[in-house]
DSSP file (Angstrom, degrees, kcal/mol; ACC not computed):
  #  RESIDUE AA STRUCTURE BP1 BP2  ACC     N-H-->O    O-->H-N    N-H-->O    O-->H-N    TCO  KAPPA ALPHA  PHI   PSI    X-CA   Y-CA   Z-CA
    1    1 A X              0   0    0      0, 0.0     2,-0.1     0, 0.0     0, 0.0   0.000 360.0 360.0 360.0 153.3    0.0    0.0    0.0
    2    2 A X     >  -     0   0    0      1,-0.1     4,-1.2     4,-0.0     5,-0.2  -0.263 360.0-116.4 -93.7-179.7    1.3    3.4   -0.7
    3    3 A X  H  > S+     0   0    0      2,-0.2     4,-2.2     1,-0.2    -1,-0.1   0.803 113.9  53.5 -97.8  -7.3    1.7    5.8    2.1
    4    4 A X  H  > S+     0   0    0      1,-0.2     4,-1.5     2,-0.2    -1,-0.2   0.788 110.4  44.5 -62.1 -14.8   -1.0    8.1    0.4
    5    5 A X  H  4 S+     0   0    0      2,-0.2     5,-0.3     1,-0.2    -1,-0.2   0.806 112.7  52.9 -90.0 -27.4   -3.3    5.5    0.2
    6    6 A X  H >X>S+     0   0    0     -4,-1.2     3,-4.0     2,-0.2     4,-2.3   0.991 113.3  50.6 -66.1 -53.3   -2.1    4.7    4.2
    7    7 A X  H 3X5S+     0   0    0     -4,-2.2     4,-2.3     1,-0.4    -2,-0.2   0.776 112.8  39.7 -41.1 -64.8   -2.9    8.6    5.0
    8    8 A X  H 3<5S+     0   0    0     -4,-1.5    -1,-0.4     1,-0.2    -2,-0.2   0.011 112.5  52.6-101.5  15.4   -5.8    8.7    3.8
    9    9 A X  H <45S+     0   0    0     -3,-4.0     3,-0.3    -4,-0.1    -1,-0.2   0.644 132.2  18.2-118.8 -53.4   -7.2    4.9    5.1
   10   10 A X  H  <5S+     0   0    0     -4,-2.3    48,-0.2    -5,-0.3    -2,-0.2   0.734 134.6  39.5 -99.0 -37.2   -6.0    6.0    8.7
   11   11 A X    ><< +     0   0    0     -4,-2.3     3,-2.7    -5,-0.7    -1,-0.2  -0.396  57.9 168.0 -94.6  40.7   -5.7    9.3    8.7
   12   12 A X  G >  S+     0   0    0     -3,-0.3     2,-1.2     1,-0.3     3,-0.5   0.746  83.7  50.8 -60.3 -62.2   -8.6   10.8    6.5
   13   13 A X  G 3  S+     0   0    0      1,-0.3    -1,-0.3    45,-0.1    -5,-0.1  -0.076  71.8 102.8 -33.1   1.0   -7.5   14.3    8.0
   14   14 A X  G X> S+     0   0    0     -3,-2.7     4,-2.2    -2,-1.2     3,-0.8   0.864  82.1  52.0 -71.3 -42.6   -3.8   14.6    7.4
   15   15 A X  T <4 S+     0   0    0     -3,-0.5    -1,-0.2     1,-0.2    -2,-0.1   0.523 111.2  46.3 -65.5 -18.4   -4.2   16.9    4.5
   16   16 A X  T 34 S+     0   0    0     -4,-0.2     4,-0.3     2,-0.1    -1,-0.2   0.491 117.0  44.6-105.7   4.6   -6.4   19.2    6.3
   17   17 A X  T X4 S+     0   0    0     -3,-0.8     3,-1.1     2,-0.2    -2,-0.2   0.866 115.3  45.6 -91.9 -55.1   -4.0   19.2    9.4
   18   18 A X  T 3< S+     0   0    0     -4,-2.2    -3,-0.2     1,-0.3    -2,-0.1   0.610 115.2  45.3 -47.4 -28.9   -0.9   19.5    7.6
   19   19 A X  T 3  S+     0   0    0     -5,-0.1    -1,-0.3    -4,-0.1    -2,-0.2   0.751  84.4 131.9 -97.5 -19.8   -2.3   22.3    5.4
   20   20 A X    <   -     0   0    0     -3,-1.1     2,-0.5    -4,-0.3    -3,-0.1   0.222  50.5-146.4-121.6 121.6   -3.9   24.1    8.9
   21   21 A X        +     0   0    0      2,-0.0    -1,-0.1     0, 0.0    -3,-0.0  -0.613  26.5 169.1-130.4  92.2   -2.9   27.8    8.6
   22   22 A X        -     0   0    0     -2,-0.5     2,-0.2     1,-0.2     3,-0.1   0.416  38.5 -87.9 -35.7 165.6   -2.1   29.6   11.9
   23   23 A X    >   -     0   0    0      1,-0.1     3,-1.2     2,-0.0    -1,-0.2  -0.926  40.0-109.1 -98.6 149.6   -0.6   32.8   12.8
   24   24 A X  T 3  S+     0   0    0      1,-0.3    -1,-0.1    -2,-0.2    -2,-0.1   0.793 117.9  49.2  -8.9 -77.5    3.0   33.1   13.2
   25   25 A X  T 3  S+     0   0    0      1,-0.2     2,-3.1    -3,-0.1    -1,-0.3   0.373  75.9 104.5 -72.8  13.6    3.0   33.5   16.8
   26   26 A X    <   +     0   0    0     -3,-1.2     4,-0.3     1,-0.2    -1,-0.2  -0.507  44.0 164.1 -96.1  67.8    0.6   30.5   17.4
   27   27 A X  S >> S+     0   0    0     -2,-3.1     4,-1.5     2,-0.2     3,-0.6   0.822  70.2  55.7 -60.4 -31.3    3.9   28.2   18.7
   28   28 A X  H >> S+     0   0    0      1,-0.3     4,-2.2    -3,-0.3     3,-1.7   0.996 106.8  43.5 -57.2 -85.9    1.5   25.8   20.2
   29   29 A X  H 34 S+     0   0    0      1,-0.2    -1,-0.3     2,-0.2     4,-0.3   0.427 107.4  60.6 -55.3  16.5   -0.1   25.1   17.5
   30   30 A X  H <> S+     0   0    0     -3,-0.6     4,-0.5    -2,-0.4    -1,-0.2   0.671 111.4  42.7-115.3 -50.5    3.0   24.9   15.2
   31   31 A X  H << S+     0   0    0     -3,-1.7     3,-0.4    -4,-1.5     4,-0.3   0.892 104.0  60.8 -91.8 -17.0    4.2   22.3   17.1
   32   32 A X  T  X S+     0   0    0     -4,-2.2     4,-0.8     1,-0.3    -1,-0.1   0.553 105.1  45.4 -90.4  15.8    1.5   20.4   17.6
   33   33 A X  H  > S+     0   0    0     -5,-0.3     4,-2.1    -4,-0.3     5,-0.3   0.520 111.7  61.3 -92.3 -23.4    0.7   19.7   14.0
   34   34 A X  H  < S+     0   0    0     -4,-0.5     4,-0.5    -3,-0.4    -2,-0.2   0.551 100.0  46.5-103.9  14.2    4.4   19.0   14.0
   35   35 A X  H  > S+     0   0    0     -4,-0.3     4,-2.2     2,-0.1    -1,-0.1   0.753 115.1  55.3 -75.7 -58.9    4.2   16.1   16.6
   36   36 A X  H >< S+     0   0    0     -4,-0.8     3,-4.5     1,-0.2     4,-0.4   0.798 111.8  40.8 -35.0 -74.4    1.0   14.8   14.2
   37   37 A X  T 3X S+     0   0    0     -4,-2.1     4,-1.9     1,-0.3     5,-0.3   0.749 117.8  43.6 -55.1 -43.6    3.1   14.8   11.0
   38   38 A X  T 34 S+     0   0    0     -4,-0.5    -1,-0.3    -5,-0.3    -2,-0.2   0.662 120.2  44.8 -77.9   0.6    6.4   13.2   12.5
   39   39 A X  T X< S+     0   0    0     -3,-4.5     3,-3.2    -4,-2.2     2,-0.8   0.563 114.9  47.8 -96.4-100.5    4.2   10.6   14.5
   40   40 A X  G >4 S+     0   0    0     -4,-0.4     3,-0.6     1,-0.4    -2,-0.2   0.501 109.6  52.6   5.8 -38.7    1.9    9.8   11.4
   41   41 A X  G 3< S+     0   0    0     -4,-1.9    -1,-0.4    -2,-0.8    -3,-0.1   0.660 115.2  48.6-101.2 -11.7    5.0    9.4    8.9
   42   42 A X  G <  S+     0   0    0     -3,-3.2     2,-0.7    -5,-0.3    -1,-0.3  -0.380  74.4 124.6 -93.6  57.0    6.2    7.0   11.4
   43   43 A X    <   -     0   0    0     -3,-0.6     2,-1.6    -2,-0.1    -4,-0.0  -0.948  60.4-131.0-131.2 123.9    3.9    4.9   12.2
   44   44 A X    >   -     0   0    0     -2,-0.7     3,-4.0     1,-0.2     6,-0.2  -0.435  15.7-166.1 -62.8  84.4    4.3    1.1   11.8
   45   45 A X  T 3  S+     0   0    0     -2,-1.6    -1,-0.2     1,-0.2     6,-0.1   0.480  89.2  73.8 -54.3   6.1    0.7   -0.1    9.7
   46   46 A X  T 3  S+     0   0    0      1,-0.1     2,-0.3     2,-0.0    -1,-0.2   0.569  86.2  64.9 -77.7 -16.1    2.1   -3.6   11.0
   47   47 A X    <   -     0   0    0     -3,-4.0     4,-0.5     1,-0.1    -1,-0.1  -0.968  66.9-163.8-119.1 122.7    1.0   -2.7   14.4
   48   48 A X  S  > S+     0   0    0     -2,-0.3     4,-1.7     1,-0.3    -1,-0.1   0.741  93.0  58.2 -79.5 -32.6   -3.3   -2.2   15.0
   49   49 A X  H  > S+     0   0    0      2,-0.2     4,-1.5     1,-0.2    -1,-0.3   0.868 115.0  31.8 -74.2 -44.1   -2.4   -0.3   18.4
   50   50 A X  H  4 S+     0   0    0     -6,-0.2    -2,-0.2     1,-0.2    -1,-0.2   0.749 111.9  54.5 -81.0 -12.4   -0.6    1.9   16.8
   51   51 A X  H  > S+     0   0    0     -4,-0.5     4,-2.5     2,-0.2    -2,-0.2   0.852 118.0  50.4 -94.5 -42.4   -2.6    2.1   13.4
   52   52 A X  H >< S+     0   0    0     -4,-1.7     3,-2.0     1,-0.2    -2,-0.2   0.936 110.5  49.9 -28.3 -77.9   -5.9    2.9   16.7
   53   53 A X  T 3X S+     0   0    0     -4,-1.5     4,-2.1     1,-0.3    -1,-0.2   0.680 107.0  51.6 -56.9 -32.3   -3.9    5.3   18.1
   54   54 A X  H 3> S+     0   0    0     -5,-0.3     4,-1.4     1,-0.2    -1,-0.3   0.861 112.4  44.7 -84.7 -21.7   -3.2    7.2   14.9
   55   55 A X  H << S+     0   0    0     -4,-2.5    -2,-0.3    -3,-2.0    -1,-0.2   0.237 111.5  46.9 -98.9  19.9   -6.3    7.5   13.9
   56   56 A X  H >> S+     0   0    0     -3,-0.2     4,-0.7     2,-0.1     3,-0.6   0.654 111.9  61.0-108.9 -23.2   -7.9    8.6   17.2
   57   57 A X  H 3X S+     0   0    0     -4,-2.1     4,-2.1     1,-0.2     3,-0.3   0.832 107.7  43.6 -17.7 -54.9   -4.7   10.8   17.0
   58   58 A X  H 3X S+     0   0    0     -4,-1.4     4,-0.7   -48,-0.2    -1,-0.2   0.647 108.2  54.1 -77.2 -16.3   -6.1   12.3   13.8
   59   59 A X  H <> S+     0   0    0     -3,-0.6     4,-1.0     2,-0.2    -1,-0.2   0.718 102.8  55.7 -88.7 -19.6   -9.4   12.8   14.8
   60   60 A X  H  X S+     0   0    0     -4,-0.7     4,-1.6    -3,-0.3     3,-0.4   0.936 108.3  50.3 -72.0 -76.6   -8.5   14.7   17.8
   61   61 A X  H  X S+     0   0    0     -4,-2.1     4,-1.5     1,-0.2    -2,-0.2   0.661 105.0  59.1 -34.7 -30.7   -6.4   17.4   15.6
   62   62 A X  H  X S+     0   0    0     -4,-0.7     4,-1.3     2,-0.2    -2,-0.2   0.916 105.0  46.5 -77.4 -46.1   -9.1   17.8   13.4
   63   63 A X  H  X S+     0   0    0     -4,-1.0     4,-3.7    -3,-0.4     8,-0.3   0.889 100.6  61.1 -26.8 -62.7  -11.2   18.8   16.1
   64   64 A X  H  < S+     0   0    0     -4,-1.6     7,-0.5     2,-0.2     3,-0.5   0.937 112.9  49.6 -63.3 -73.9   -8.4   21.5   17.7
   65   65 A X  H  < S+     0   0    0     -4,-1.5    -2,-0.2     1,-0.2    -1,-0.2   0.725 118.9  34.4 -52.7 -68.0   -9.1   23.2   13.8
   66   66 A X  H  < S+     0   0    0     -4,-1.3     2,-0.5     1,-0.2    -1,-0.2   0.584 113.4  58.4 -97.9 -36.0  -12.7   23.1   14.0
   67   67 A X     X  -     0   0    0     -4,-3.7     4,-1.1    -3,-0.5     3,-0.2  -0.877  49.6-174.9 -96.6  97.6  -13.5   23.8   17.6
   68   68 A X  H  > S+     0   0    0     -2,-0.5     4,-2.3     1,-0.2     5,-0.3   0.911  94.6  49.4 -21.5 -65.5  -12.3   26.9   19.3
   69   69 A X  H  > S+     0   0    0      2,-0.2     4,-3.5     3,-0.1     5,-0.3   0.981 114.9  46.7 -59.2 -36.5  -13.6   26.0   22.7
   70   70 A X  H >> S+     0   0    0      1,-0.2     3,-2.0     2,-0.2     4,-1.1   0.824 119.3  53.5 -57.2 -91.2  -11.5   22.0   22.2
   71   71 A X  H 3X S+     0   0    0     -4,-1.1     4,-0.7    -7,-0.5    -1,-0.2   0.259 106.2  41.2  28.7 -76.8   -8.9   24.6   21.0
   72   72 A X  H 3< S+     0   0    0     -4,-2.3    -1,-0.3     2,-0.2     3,-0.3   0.930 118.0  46.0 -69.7 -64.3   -8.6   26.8   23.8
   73   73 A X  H XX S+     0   0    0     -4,-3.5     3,-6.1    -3,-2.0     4,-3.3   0.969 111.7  58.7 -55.7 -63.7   -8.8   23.9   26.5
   74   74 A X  H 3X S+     0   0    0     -4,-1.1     4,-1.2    -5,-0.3    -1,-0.3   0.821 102.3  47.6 -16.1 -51.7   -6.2   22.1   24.3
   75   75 A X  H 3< S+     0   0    0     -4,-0.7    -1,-0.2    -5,-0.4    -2,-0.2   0.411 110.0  54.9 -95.9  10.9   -3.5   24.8   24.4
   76   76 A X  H <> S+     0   0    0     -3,-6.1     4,-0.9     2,-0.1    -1,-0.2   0.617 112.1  40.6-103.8 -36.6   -3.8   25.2   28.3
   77   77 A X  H  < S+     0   0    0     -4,-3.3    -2,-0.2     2,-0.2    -3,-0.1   0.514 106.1  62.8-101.6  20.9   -3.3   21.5   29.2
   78   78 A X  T >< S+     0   0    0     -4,-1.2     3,-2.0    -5,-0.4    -1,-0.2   0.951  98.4  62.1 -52.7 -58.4   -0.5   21.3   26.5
   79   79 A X  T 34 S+     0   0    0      1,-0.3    -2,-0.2    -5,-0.2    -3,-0.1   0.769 103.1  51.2 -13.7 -79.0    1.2   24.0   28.9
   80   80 A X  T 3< S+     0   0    0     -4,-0.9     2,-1.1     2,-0.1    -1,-0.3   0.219  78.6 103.5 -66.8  -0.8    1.2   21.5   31.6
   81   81 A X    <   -     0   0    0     -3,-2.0     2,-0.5    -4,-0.1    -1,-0.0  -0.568  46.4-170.6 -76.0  98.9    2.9   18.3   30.2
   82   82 A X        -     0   0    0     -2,-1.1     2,-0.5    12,-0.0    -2,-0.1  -0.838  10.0-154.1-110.4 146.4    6.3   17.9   31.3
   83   83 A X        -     0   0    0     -2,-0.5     2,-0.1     4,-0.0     7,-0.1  -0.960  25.1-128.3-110.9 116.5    8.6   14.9   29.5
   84   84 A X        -     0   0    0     -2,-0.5     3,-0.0     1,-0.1    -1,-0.0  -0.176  21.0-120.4 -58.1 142.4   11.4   13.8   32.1
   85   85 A X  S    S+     0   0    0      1,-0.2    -1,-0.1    -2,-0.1     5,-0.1   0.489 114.1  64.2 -78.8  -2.4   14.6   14.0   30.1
   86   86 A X  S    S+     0   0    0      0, 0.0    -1,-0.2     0, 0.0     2,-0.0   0.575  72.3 112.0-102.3 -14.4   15.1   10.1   30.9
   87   87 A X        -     0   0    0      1,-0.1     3,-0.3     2,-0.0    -4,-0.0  -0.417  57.0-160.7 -51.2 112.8   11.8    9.4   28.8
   88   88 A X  S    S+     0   0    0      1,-0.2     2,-1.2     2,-0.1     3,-0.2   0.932  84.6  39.3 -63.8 -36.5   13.4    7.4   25.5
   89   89 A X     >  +     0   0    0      1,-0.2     4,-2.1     2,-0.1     3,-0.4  -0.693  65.6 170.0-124.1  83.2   10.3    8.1   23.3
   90   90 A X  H >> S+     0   0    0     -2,-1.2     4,-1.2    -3,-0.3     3,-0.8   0.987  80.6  57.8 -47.3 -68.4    9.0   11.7   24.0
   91   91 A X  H 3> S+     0   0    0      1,-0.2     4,-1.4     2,-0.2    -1,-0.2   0.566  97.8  56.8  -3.5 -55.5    6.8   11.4   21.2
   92   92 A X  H 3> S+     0   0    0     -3,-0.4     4,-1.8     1,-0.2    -1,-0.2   0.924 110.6  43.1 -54.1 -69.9    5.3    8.6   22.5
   93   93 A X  H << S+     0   0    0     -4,-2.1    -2,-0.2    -3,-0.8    -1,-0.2   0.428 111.1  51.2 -65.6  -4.1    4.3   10.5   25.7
   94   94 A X  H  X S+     0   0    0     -4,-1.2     4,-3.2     2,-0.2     5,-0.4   0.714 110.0  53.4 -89.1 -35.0    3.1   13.7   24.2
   95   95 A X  H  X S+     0   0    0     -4,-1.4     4,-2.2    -5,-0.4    -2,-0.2   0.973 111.8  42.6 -63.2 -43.4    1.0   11.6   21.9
   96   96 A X  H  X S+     0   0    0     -4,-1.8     4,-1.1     2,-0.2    -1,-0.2   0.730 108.7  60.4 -51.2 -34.5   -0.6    9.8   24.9
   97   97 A X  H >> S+     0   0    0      2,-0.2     4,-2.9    -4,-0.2     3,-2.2   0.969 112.4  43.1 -88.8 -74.0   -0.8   13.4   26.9
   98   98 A X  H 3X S+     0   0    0     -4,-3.2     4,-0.9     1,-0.3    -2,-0.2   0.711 107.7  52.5 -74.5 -23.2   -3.1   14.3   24.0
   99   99 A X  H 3< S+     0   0    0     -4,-2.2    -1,-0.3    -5,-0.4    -2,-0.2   0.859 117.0  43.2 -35.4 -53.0   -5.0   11.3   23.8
  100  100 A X  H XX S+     0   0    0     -3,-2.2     4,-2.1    -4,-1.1     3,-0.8   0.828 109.1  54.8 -89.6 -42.9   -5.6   11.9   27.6
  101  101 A X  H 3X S+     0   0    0     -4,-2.9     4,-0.7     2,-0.2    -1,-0.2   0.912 112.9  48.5 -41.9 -52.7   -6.3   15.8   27.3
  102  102 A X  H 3< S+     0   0    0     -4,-0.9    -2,-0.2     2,-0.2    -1,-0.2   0.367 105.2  55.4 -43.5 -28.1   -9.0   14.6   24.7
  103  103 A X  H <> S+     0   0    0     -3,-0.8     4,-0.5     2,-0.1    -2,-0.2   0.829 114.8  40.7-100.1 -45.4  -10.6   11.9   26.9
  104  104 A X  H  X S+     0   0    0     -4,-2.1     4,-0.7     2,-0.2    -2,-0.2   0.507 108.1  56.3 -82.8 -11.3  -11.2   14.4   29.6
  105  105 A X  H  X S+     0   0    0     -4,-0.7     4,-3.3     2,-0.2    -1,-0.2   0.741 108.9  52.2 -59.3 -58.0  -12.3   17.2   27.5
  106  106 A X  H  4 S+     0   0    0      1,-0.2     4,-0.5     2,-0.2    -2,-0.2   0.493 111.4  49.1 -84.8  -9.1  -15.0   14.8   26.1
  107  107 A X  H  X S+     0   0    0     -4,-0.5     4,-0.5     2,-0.1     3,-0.5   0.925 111.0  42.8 -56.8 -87.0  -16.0   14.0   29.3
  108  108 A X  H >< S+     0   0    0     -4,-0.7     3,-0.6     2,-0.3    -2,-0.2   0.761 115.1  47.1 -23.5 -60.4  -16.3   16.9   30.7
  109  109 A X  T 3< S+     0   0    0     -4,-3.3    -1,-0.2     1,-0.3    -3,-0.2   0.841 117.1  49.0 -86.2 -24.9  -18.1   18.6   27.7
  110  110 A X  T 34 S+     0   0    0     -3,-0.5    -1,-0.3    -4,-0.5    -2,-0.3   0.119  80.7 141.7 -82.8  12.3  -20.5   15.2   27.6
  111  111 A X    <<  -     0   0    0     -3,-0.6     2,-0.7    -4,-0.5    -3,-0.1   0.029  56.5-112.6 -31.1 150.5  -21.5   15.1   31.4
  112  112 A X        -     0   0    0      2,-0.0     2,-0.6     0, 0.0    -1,-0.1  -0.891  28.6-156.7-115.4 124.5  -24.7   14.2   32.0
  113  113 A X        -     0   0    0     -2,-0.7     2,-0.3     2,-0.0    -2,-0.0  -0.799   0.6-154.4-115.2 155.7  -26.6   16.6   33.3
  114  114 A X        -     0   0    0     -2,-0.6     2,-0.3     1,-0.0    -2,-0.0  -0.808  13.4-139.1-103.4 133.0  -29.9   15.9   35.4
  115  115 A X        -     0   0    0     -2,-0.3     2,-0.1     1,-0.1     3,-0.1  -0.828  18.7-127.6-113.9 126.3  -32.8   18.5   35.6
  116  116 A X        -     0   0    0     -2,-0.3     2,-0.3     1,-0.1    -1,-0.1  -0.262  18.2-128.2 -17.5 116.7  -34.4   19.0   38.7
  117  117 A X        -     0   0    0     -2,-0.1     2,-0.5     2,-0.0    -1,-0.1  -0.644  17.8-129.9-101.8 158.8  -37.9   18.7   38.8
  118  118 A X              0   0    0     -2,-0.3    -3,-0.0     1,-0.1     0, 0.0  -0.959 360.0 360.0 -96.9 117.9  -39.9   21.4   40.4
  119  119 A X              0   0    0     -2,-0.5    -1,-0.1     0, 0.0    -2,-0.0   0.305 360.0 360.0-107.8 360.0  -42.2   20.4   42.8
């Protein structure tokens, strides 16, 4: 399989991440399209966990373009991730970090909430 044909089987959103046009000063986002792209052009399609994980990866960025508020949240608990210098695969753990940002966002924003009844 070619790797466009991979991108676009696992990644339907790589071309609209990649292409994603920030301002300058928007360092956050700058790098975190440039975690996608160097996790995404490495990614072993031999492995199902990783082939998961790239596409809930991709689905996640696409979101941070389209939603402001995901956005916003996004680029406060990026702040907070620190990678121990002893970490071999930073990557690894930033991708996970944003996985986890993602999981709790979607929580959060899906709560269920219960109305009172008035009696």
């Amino acid at each position: 399989m070619s790797s466009t044909n991979m991108l676009t089987k696992y990644c339907p959103n790589y071309y609209k991440i990649t292409e994603f046009e920030f301002l300058e000063s928007d360092y956050i986002s700058d790098r975190l399209v440039g975690f996608y792209k160097k996790y995404v052009c490495n990614l072993d399609i031999n492995d199902p966990e990783e082939i998961k994980k790239a596409t809930c990866v991709d689905k996640i960025i696409a979101k941070y373009i389209d939603d402001y508020t995901f956005r916003k949240e996004m680029k406060k608990e990026l702040l907070q991730i620190r990678v121990k210098s002893t970490v071999s695969n930073a990557l690894k753990v930033i991708i996970d970090n944003i996985i986890s940002i993602f999981e709790k966002y979607q929580e959060f924003a899906t709560r269920k909430i219960e109305i009172a009844r008035w009696i």
